[in-house]
Structure formats: C-alpha cells, structure tokens
TITIBA-665281 format. One line per 8 residues: number of its first residue (from 0); their letters; for each residue y, z, x of C-alpha. Coordinates in Angstrom, 2 decimals. Each point is the difference from the previous one (the first is absolute). Example, Ala and Ser with C-alpha at 12.3 -4.5 7.8 and 13.67 -1.06 7.14 Angstrom:
// TITIBA-665281
0) AS) -4.50,7.80,12.30 | 3.44,-0.66,1.37
// end
This chain:
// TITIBA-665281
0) XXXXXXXX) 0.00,0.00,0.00 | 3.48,-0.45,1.00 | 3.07,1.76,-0.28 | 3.54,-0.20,-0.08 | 2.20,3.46,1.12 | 3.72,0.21,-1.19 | 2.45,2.50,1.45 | 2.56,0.83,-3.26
8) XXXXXXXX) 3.43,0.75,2.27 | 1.41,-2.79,1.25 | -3.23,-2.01,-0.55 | 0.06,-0.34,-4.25 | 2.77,1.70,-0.37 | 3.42,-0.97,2.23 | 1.23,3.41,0.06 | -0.73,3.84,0.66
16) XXXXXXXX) -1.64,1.74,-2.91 | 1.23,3.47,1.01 | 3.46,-1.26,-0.12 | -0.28,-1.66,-3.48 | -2.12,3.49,-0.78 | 3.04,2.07,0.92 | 2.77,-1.97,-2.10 | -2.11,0.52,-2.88
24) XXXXXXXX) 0.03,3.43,0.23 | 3.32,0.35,0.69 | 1.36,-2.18,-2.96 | -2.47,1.05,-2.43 | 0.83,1.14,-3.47 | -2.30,2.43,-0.67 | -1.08,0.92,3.65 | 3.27,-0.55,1.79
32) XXXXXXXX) 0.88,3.75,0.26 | -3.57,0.57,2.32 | 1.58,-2.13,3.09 | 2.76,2.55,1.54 | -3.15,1.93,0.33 | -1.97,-2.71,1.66 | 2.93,-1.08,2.24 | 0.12,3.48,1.02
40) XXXXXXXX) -3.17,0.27,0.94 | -0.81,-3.62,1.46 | 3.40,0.12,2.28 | -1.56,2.61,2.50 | -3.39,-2.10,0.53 | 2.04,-3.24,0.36 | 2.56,1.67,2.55 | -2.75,1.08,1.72
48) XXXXXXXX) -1.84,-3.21,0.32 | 3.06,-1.63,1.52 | 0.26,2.70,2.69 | -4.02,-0.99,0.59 | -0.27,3.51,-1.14 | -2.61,-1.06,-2.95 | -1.91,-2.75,0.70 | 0.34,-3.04,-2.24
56) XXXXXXXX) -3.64,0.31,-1.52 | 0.78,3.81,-1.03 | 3.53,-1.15,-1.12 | -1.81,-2.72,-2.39 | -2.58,2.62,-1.03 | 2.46,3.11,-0.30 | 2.30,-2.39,-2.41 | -2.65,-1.37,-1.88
64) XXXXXXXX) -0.67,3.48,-1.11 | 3.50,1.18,-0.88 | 0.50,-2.64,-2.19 | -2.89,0.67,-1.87 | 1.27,3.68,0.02 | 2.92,-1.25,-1.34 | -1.72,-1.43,-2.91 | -1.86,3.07,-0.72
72) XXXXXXXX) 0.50,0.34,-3.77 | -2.03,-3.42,-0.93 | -3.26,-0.53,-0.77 | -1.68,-2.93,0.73 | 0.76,-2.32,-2.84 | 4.00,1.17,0.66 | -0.54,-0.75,3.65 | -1.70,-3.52,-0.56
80) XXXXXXXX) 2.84,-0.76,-2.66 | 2.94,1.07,2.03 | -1.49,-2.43,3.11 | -0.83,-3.01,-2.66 | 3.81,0.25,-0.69 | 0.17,-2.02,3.54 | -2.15,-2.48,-0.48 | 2.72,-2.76,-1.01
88) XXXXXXXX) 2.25,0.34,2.96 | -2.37,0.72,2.43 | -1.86,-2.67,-0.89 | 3.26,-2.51,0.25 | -0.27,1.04,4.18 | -3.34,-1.45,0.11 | -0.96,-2.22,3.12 | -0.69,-3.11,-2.39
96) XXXXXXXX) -1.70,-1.62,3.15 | -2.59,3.26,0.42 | -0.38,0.11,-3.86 | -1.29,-3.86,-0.18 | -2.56,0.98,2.94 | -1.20,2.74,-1.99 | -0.66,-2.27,-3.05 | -1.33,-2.77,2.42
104) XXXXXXXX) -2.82,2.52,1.20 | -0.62,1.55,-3.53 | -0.38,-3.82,-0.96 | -2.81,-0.56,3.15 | -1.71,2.90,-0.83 | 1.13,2.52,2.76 | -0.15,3.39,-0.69 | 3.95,1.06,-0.16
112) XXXXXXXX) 1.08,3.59,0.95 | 3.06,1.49,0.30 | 0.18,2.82,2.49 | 3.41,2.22,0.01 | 1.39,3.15,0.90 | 2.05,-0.25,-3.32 | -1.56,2.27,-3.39 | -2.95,-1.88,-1.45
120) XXXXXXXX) 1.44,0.48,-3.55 | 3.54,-1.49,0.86 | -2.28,-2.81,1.87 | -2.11,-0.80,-2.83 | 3.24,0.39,-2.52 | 2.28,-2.64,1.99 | -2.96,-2.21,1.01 | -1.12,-0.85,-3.37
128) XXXXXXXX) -1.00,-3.22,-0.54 | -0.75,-0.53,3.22 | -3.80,-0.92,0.66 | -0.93,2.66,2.47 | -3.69,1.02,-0.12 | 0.77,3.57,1.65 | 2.81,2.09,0.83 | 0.34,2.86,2.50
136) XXXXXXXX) 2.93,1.96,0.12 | 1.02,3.93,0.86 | -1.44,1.62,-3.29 | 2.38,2.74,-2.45 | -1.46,2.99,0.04 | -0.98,1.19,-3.63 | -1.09,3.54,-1.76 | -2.95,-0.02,-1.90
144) XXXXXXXX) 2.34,-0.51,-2.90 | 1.90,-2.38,1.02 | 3.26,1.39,1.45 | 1.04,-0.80,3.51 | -1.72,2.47,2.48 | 2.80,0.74,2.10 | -2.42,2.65,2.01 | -2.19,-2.69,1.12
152) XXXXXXXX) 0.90,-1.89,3.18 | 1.13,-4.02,-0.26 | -2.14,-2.04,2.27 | 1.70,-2.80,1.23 | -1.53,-3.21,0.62 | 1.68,-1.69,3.08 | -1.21,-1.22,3.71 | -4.01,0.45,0.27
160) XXXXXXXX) -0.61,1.60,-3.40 | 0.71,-3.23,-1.38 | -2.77,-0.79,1.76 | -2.24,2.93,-0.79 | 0.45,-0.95,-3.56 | -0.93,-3.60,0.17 | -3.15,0.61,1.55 | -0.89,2.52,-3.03
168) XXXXXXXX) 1.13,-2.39,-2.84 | -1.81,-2.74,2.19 | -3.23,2.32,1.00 | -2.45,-1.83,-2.47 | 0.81,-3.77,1.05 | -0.52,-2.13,2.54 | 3.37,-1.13,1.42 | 0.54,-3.58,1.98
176) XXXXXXXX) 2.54,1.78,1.79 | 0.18,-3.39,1.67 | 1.31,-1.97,-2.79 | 2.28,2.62,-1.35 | 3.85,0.58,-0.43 | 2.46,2.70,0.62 | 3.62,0.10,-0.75 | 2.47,1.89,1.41
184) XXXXXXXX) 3.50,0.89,1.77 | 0.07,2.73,2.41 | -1.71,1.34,3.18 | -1.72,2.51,-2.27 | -1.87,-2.56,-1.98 | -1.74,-1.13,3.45 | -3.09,1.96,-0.67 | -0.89,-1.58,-3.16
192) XXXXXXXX) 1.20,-3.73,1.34 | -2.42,0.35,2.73 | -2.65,0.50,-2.57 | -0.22,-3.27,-0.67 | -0.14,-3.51,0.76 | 3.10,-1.44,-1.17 | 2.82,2.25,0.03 | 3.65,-0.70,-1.17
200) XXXXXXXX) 3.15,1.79,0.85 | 2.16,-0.53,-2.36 | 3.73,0.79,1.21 | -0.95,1.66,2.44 | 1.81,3.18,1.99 | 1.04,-1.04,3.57 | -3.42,2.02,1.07 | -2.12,-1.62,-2.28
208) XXXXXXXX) 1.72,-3.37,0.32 | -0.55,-0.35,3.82 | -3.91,1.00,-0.16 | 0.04,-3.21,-2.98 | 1.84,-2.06,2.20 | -2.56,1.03,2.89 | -3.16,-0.43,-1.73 | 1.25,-3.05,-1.85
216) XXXX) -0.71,1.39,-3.56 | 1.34,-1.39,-2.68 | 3.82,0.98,-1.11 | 1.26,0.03,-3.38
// end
C-alpha cells in the first residue's frame, strides 16, 4: 500500500494555526473575556523561549496546554463547535496546489494522512470535505463526561512523535515506503519526509529549503 503524509502548517494550510487560534479567543463573543488570562499566562513561556530559556518543543507543548486551559468551561461538542466556527476562513488560506495533490492521490488510491501538531478536532472540523483517510493530530483531553480535563497533560505531536504515530496508525499494513509521498515545509518535517520515497517541500524554511535543493526533491 502506499501513502501520502501532509504536514497542516504551512503545508494545507498557508498560515500558523496557533496564531489564527489566539485571535479567536481574543475576539470571541462569548469566550473573549478567558484571553487576558491566557495572555498572562502564555507571555512568560514565550519570553522565555526567545531568551532560549524554554526550548521551542516545550514552548509548543506548554502553549498547547494553556489554551486548552483557557477553554476550560466547554465540553466537547462546545469545543468542536467553537473550532468549526474557522473552518471558512481557514480554509480560504489553503495551499490550492497541496489540496489538488491530495485529491490526485485519494483519486489513485493512496492512502492519505494528515499528520499535525494542531488539535485533531479543529483538524477534522476545518478539513472537511477533504478526502483524507486518517488524521493524527495532538488529542483534547476529555473527562469521562465530557468536559475538558484540564488536570490531564496535552501531548503534543511535533518532530519524531509524528513519527511514532504513523507507524501505530500504519502498524497493520504493508507500506511501499518507496512509492510514497510526504509534504511538508520546515526542518522539523524532515523525519517524516525521509520516510518515504518521494518527498515534497512545499515552501520550504531556509533549513528545509537547502536540504530540498541538495537532495533534489521536488519543490512546491
């Protein structure tokens, strides 16, 4: 079997989703009044990752939780409602290019999978309609009843957990690694581009772009 592995972040999606995540908070009208809180909180972390106090992986992790913290009065239908309210815009800063390959491989029968370090629920919500056949993202922690657990700890799916997690949702195939595709656009996509056999940066980071250029993969 083959596959094809998207990166969401400047792979499907032009833009940063914790940016877009963060203006939604802030100019919500019900939840508006939760982001002095979050700023608060998230300002420390993000001083110290610019002073290469934090490192950027515990930055990513660290905010990933707060803003889930942030959120902590929704249960799980509220939370997949407030992040379908994005789907229209979001989807209007869609790499059209990436979102034809995506169909193309659906189309040839190649397993599709989209692998972020975004929630899956705000994945699934703004991807709908697209014709992926599995998506891994960093999962919402949830009560047995539903509610946000704000006592259980987010983990993030970035660098070699993405990884980790392909191999699980891929444990009971066989994989032509050979004749497979991976997307993405920064240095910290490399380990899941050198999975397979034909992997695409697509506007690429000055790291990721001269490794591209060097191995003469393809550039989108």
């Amino acid at each position: 079997m083959r596959i094809a592995i998207f990166d969401f972040d400047g792979t499907v999606y032009a833009n940063e989703t914790f940016k877009v995540l963060m203006e939604h908070l802030k100019h919500h009208p019900t939840y508006h009044s939760n982001y002095r809180t979050f700023y608060r909180q998230i300002l420390p972390l993000y001083i110290g990752y610019k002073t290469k106090i934090v490192s950027e992986a515990t930055m990513k992790e660290r905010s990933m939780q707060l803003y889930v913290n942030a959120l902590g009065s929704l249960n799980q239908n509220e939370l997949q409602h407030y992040f379908a309210e994005l789907k229209a815009s979001m989807q209007n800063d869609f790499n059209h290019e990436v979102v034809s390959r995506i169909h193309q491989h659906h189309t040839e029968g190649i397993f599709t999978m989209l692998v972020s370090g975004a929630y899956t629920p705000l994945l699934h919500a703004v991807t709908e309609g697209l014709p992926f056949d599995a998506i891994i993202g960093t999962e919402v922690p949830y009560t047995i009843d539903q509610q946000l657990d704000r006592q259980k700890s987010i983990y993030h799916i970035q660098g070699k957990r993405k990884n980790e997690k392909i191999m699980e949702a891929l444990q009971s195939k066989d994989i032509d690694w050979t004749n497979s595709y991976a997307y993405g656009d920064s240095y910290s996509d490399l380990s899941v581009l050198e999975l397979v056999g034909s992997p695409v940066a697509v506007k690429p980071k000055k790291r990721l772009a001269q490794i591209a250029n060097e191995r003469d993969w393809e550039i989108i």
